[in-house]
C-alpha positions as CSV (number, residue, x, y, z in Angstrom):
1,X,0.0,0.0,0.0
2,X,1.3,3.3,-0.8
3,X,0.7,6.2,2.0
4,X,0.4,9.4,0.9
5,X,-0.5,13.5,2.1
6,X,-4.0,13.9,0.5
7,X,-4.2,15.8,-2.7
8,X,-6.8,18.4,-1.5
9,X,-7.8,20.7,-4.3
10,X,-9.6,22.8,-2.4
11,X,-11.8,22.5,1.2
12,X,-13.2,24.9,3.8
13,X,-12.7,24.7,7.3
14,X,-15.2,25.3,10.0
15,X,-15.5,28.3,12.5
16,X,-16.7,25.8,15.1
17,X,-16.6,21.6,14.3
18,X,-19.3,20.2,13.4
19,X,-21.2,17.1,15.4
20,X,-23.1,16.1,12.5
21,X,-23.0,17.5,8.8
22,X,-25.1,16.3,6.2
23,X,-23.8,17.5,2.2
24,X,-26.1,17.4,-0.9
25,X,-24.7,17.7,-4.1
26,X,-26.4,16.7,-7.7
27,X,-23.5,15.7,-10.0
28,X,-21.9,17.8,-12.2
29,X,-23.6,20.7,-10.7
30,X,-21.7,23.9,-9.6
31,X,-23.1,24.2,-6.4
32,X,-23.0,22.0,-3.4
33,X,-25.0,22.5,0.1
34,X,-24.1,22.0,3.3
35,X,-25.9,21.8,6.4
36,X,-24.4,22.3,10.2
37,X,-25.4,23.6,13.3
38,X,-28.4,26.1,12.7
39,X,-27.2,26.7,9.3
40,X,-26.7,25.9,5.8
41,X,-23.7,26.8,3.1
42,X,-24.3,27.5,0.2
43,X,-20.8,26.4,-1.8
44,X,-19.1,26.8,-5.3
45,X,-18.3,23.0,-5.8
46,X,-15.0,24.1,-7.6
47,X,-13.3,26.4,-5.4
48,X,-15.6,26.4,-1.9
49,X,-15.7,29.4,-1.6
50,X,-19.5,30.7,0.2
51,X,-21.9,32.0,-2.0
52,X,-24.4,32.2,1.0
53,X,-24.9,31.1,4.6
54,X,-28.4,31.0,5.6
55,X,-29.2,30.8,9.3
56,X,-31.8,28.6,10.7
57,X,-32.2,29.0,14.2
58,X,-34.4,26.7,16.3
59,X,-37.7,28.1,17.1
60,X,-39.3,28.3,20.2
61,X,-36.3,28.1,21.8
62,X,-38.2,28.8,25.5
63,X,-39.6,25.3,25.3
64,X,-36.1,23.6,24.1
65,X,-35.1,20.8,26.5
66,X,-31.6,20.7,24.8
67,X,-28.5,22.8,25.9
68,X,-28.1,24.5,23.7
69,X,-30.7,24.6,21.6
70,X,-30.4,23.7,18.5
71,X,-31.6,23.1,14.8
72,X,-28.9,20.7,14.2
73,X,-29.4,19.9,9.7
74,X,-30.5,16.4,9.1
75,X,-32.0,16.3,5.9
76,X,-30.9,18.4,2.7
77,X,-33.5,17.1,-0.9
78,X,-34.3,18.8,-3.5
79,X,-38.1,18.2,-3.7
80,X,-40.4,19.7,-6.4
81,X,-37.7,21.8,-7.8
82,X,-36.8,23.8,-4.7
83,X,-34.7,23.0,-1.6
84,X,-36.1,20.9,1.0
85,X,-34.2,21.2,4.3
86,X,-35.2,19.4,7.8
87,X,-33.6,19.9,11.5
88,X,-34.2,18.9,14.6
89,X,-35.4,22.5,15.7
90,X,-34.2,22.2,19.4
91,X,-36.5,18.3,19.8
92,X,-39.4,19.7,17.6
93,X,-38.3,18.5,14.0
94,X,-39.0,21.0,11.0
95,X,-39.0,21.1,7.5
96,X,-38.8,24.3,5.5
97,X,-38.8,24.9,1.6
98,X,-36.4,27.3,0.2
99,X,-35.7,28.9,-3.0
100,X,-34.1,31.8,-4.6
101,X,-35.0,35.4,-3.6
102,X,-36.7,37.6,-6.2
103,X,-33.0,38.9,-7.4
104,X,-31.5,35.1,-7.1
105,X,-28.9,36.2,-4.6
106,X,-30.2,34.5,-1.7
107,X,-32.3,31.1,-0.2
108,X,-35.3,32.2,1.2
109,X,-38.2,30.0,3.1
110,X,-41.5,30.0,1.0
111,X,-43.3,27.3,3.1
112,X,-42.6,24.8,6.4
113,X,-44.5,21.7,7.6
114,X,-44.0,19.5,11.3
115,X,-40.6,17.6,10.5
116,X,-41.3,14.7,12.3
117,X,-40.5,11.2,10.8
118,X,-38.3,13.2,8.5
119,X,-35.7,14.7,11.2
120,X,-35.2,13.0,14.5
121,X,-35.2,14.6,17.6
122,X,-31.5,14.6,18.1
123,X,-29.3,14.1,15.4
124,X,-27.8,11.1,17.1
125,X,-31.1,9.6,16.4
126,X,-31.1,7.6,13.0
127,X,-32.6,8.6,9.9
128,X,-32.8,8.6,6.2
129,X,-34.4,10.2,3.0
130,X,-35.0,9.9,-0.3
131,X,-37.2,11.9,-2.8
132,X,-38.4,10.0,-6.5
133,X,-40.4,12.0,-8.7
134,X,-41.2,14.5,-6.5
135,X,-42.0,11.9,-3.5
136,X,-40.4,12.1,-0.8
137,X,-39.5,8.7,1.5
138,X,-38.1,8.8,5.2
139,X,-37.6,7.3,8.0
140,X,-37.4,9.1,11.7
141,X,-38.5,8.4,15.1
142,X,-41.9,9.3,15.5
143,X,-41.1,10.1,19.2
144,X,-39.2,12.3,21.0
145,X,-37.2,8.9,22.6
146,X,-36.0,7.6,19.5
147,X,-38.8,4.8,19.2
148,X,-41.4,4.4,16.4
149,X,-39.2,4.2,13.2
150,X,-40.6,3.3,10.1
151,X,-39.5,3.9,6.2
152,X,-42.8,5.9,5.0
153,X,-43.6,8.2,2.0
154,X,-44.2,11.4,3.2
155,X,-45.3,13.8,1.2
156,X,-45.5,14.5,-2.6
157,X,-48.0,13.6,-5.5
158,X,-48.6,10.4,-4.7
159,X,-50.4,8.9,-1.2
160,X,-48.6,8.7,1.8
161,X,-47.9,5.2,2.9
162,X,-46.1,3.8,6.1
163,X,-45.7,0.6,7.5
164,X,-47.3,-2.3,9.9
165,X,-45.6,-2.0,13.4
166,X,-44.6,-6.2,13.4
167,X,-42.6,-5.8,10.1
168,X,-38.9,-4.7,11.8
169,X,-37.9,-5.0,15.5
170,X,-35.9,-1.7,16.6
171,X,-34.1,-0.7,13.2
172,X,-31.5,0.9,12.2
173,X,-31.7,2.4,8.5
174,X,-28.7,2.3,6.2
175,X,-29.7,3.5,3.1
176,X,-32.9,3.3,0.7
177,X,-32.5,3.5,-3.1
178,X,-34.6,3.8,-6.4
179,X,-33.8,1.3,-9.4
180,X,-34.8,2.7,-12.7
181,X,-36.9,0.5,-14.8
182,X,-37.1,2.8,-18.1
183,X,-38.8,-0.1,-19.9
184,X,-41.0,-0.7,-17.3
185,X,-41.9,2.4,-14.9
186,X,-44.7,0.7,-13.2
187,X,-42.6,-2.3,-11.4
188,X,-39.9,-0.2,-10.7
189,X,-38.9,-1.0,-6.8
190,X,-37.6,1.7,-3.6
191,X,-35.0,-0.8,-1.8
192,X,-34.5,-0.2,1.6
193,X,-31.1,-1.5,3.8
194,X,-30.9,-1.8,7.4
195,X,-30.7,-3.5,10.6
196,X,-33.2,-5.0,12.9
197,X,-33.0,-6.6,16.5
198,X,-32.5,-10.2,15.9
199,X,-35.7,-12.9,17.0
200,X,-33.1,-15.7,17.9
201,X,-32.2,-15.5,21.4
202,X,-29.8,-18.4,20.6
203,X,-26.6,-17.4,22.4
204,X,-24.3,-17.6,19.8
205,X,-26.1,-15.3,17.0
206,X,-25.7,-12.1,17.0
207,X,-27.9,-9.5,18.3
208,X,-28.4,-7.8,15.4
209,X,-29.6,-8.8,11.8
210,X,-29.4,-7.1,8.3
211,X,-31.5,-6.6,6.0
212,X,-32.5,-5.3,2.3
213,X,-36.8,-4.7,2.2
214,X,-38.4,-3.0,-1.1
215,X,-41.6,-1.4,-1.7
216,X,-43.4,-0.4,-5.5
217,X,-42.9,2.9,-6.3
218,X,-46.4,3.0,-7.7
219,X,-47.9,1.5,-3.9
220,X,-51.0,3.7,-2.7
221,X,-51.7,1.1,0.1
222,X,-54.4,-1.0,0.6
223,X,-58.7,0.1,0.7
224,X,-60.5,1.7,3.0
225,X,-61.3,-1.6,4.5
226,X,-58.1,-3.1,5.1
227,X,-54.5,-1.8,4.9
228,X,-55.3,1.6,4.0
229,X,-52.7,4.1,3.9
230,X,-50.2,0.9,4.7
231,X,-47.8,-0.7,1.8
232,X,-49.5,-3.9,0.4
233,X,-46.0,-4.5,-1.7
234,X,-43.4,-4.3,1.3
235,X,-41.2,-8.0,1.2
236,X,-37.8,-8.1,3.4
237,X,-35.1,-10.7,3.5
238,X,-32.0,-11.5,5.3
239,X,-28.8,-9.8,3.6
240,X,-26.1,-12.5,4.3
241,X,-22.1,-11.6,3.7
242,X,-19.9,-14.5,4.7
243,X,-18.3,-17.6,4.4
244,X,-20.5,-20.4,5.4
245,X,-17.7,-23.4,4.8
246,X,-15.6,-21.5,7.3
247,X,-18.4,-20.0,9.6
248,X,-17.2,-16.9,9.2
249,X,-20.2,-13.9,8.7
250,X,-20.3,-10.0,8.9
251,X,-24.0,-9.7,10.1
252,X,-23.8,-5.5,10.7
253,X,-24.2,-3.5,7.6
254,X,-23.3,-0.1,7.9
255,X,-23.4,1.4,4.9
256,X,-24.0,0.6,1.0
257,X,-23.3,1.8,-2.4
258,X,-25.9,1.3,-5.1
259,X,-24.1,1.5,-8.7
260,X,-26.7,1.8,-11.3
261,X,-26.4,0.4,-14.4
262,X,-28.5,1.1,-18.2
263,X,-29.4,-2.5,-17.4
264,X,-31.3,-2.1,-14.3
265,X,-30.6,-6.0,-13.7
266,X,-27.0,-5.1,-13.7
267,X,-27.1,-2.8,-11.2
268,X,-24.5,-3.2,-8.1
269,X,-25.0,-2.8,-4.6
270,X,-21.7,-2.5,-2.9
271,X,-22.3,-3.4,1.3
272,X,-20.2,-2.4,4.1
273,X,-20.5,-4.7,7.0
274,X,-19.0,-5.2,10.3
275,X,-18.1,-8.5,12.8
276,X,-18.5,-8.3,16.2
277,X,-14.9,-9.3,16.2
278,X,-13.6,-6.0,14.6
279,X,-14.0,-7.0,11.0
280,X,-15.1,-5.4,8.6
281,X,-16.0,-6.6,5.0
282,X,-17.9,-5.6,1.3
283,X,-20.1,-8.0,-0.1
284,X,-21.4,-7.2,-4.3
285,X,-25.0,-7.7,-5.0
286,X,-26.7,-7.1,-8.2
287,X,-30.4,-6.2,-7.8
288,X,-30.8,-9.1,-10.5
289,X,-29.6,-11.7,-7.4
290,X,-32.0,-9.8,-5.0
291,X,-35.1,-10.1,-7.1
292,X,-34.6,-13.5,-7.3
293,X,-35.1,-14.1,-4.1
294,X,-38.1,-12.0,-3.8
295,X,-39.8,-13.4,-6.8
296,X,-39.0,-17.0,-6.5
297,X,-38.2,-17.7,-2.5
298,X,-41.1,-19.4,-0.5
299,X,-44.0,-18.3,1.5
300,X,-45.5,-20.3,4.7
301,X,-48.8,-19.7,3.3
302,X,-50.4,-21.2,-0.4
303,X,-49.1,-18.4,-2.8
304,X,-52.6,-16.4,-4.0
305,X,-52.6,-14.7,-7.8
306,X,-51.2,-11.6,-7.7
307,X,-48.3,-13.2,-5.6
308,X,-47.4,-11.1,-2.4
309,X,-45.1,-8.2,-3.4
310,X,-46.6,-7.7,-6.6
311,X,-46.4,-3.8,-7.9
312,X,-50.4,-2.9,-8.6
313,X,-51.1,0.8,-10.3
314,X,-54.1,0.1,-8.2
315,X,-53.3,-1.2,-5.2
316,X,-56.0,-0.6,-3.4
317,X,-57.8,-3.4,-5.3
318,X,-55.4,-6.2,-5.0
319,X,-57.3,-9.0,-3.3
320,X,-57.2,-9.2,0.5
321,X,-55.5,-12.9,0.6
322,X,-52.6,-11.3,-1.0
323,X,-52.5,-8.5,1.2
324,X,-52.8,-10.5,4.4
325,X,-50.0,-12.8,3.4
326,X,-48.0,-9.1,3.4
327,X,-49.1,-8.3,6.7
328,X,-48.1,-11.4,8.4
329,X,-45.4,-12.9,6.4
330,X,-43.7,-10.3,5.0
331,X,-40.1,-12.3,5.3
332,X,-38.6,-14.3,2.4
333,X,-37.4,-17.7,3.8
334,X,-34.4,-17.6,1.1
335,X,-31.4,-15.1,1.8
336,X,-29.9,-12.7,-0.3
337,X,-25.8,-13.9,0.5
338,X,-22.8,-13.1,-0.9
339,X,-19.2,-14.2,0.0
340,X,-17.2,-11.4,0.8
341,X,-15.3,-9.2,-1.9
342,X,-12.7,-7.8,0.7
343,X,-12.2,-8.0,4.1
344,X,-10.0,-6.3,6.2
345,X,-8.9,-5.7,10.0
346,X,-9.4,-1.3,9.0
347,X,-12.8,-0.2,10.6
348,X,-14.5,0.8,7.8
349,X,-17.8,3.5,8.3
350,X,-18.3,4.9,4.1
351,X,-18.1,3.4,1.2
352,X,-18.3,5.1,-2.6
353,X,-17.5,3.1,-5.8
354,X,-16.5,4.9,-8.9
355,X,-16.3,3.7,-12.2
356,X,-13.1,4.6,-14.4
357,X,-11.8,3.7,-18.1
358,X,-8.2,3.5,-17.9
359,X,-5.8,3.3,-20.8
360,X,-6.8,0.0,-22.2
361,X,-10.7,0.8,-22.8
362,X,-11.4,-1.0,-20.3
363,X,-13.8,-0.3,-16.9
364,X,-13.1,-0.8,-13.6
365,X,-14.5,0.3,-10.7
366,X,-13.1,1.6,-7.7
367,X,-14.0,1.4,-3.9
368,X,-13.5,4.5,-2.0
369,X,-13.8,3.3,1.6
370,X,-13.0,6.0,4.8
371,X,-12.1,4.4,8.0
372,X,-12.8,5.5,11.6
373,X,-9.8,6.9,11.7
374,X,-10.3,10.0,9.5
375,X,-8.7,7.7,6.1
376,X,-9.6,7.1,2.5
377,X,-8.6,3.7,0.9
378,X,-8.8,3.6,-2.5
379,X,-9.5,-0.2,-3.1
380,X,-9.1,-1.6,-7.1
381,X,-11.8,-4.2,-7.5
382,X,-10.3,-6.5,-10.7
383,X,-11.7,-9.7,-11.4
384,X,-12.2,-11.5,-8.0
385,X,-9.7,-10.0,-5.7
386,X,-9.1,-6.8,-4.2
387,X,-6.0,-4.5,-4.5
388,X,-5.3,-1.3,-2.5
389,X,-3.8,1.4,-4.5
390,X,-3.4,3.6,-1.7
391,X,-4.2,5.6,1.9
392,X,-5.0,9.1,2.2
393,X,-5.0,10.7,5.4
394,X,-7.7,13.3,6.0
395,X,-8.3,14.0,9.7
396,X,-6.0,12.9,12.4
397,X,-9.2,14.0,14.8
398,X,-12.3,13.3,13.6
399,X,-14.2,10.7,11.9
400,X,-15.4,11.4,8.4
401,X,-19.1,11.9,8.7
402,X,-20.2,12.3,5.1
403,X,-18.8,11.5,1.2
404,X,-20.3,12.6,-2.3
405,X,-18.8,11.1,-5.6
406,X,-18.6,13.6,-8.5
407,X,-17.4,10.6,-10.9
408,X,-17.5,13.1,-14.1
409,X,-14.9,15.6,-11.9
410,X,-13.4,12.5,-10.6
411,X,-13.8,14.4,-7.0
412,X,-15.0,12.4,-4.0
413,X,-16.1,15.6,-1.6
414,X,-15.7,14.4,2.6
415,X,-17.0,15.9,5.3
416,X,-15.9,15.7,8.8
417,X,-16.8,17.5,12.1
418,X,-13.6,20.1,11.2
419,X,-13.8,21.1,7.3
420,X,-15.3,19.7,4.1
421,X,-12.6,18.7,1.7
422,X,-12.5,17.9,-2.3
423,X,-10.1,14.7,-2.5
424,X,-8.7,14.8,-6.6
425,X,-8.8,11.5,-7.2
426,X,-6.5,11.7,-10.2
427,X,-3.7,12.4,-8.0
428,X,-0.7,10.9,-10.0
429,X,2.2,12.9,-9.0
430,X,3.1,10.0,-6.3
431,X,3.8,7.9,-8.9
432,X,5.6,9.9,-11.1
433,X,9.5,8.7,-10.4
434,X,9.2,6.3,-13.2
435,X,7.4,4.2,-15.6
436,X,7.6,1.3,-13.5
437,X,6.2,3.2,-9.9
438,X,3.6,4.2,-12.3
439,X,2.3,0.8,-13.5
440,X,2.8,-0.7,-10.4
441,X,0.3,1.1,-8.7
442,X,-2.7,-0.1,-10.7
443,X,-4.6,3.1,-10.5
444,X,-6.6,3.1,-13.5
445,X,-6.8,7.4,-12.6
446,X,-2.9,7.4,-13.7
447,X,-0.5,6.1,-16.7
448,X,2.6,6.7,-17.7
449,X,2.9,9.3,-20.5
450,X,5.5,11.6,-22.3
451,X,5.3,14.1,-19.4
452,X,5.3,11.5,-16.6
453,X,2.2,9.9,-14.6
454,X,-0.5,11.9,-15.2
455,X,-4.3,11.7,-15.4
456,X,-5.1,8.9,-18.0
457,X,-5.3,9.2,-21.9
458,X,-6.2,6.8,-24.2
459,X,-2.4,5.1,-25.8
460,X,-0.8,6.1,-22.3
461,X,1.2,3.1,-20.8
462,X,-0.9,0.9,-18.0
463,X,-1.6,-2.5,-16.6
464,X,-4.6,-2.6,-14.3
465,X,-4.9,-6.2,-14.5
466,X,-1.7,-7.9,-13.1
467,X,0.5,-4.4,-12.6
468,X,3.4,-6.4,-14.7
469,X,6.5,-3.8,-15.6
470,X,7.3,-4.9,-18.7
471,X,4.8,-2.7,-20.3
472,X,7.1,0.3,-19.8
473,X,9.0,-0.7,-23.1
474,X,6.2,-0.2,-25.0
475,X,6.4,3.5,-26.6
476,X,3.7,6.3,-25.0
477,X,1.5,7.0,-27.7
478,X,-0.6,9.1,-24.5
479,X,0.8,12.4,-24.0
């Protein structure tokens, strides 16, 4: 492994660290938002310098229980076309709506609604979002004590849906993500990663449980009779990553990459997972391996027509025996398992996977995995084993709370409690002695070329696949 200073093009640091920081940034875009403690930065993406900071102080603050009080940021969307920003508003979550002024100089709020089961309480609380088509899908505590956590649709064009109490046992959500089905809108699926409380008391499983769950996009919930307002399409299964010949399983996910693909079969989900004996491991999934199981695993009950799970534009019709077998058996009994890509003694919290064409014309993707300890491995994944390119060090204090890939930029942005940082990810010039400490480095960012190792050009001299030197006699047709 090759240990390096990080090659920060440009970051900001903070007046005062942050606890919790939550970034949103749309690809490509030149602006990139940031939400803190009772505020939000507005940021030019290529230089960070602040185009605005717009305050949002808790309200009420005469009936706050926290000291301070706070409106710590939890959720930054963008939600039918304008900026949709929750805190937790010193234990009395809140969601505002902001847009350009008149003069498009500055944010300003246009409407708010009651923020809870969007923002927790506390930002130590867990939570996600996720808006699709102008839906928006959360999950929060629905009391002030953290309890009550459900993935629902909240607001938008569509019905709000949530879900029936028995389905998950104290989770913890991950991640949720929409899969594109451009030939096929109607059956496109929200998946949904986390982790649940375990039923088996047995002494030697583990406490804890993960999870992947989905839910049809086009779900109104059920009729006014039965199951209204409540997905009829909601399915979960057991998301295994281990080695079953050896006994040897990472049963905590804590984070996961979703890779789309033009083939929506061929899209990858990349998982981070954890041991309770301070391992940590990524399992590959491909949403073609995870509908399998939820079209084709077993039910305890005689499968009905429409089977359980199936997406209805009108759900509200589907017949009740189909319904009922969601409500109560809403577990596959097959798991979705993989063996492990990578595993590694590094504590691992974030994971990012690019996709790069290096020299040869060739893709291959690249995991981007920070540690606890304020580091960035950047992990080659070729064929079925893992190489490690290199280490960045970002933060000798703090963990890193927070990444966005810009894969067209080839920027991974990081935020920790002390700055948000733009990592180049074509940093080559650590390579650069010679031809051969080029190659060897397999970093399908760099190849050697007439002016050294620099960012990758088509004719430029690589080898990805094995690293081998003897390509540097080959002459650089790259420049």
């Amino acid at each position: 492994m090759l240990f390096h200073p990080a090659d920060i093009s440009v970051g900001l640091e903070y007046q005062i660290n942050q606890n919790h920081s939550v970034l949103f940034y749309e690809e490509g875009s030149d602006e990139l938002y940031l939400g803190g403690n009772d505020f939000i930065l507005k940021l030019n993406v290529d230089d960070f310098h602040v185009i605005e900071k717009f305050h949002l102080n808790a309200t009420g603050q005469e009936e706050c229980q926290e000291d301070p009080c706070e409106n710590v940021i939890t959720v930054i969307e963008k939600f039918q076309n304008n900026l949709f920003v929750c805190g937790t508003n010193g234990q009395k979550p809140e969601c505002w709506q902001l847009r350009p002024s008149v003069n498009n100089q500055s944010l300003e709020i246009f409407d708010s609604r009651d923020g809870t089961g969007i923002s927790p309480f506390i930002y130590t609380q867990n939570s996600l979002s996720l808006t699709v088509e102008g839906d928006l899908y959360a999950a929060a505590p629905l009391d002030a004590d953290g309890s009550t956590l459900q993935f629902r649709r909240q607001a938008g064009h569509r019905t709000n849906v949530w879900m029936y109490d028995s389905w998950v046992s104290e989770p913890t959500f991950i991640s949720a993500s929409w899969v594109q089905r451009k030939d096929d809108p109607d059956n496109e699926k929200i998946y949904v990663f986390f982790r649940e409380k375990n039923s088996d008391h047995n002494r030697e499983a583990d406490p804890l449980i993960s999870r992947i769950a989905r839910v049809c996009k086009v779900d109104e919930g059920g009729s006014k009779r039965f199951f209204q307002n409540m997905w009829t399409s909601f399915l979960k299964a057991r998301l295994v990553c281990g080695i079953p010949k050896e006994s040897l399983y990472f049963n905590r996910l804590q984070d996961v990459y979703v890779m789309h693909a033009d083939n929506w079969q061929d899209t990858r989900v990349y998982a981070l997972f954890t041991s309770n004996w301070n391992s940590t491991a990524v399992c590959i999934y491909t949403i073609k391996m995870i509908e399998n199981i939820f079209e084709n695993s077993k039910f305890n009950d005689n499968l009905p027509t429409p089977r359980p799970g199936t997406c209805s534009t009108n759900s509200k019709a589907l017949p009740r025996h189909t319904v009922n077998i969601v409500k109560d058996h809403s577990e596959m009994a097959d798991w979705v398992d993989s063996d492990p890509f990578y595993i590694s003694t590094n504590n691992y919290t974030k994971i990012v996977v690019d996709r790069v064409q290096a020299a040869d014309q060739r893709f291959y993707n690249i995991l981007l995995l920070a540690t606890d300890s304020g580091k960035i491995h950047k992990v080659l994944e070729s064929g079925s084993e893992p190489f490690i390119i290199s280490e960045t060090q970002l933060s000798n204090s703090s963990i890193i709370q927070s990444m966005k890939l810009d894969s067209k930029k080839k920027t991974l942005i990081v935020g920790s409690a002390e700055r948000i940082t733009a990592v180049n990810l074509q940093s080559c010039q650590e390579y650069s002695k010679s031809c051969e400490e080029c190659v060897l480095a397999r970093d399908p960012y760099c190849a050697w070329t007439n002016n050294g190792c620099t960012s990758t050009v088509p004719g430029s001299i690589q080898n990805i696949v094995d690293g081998k030197t003897n390509v540097c006699s080959l002459t650089v047709k790259g420049s």
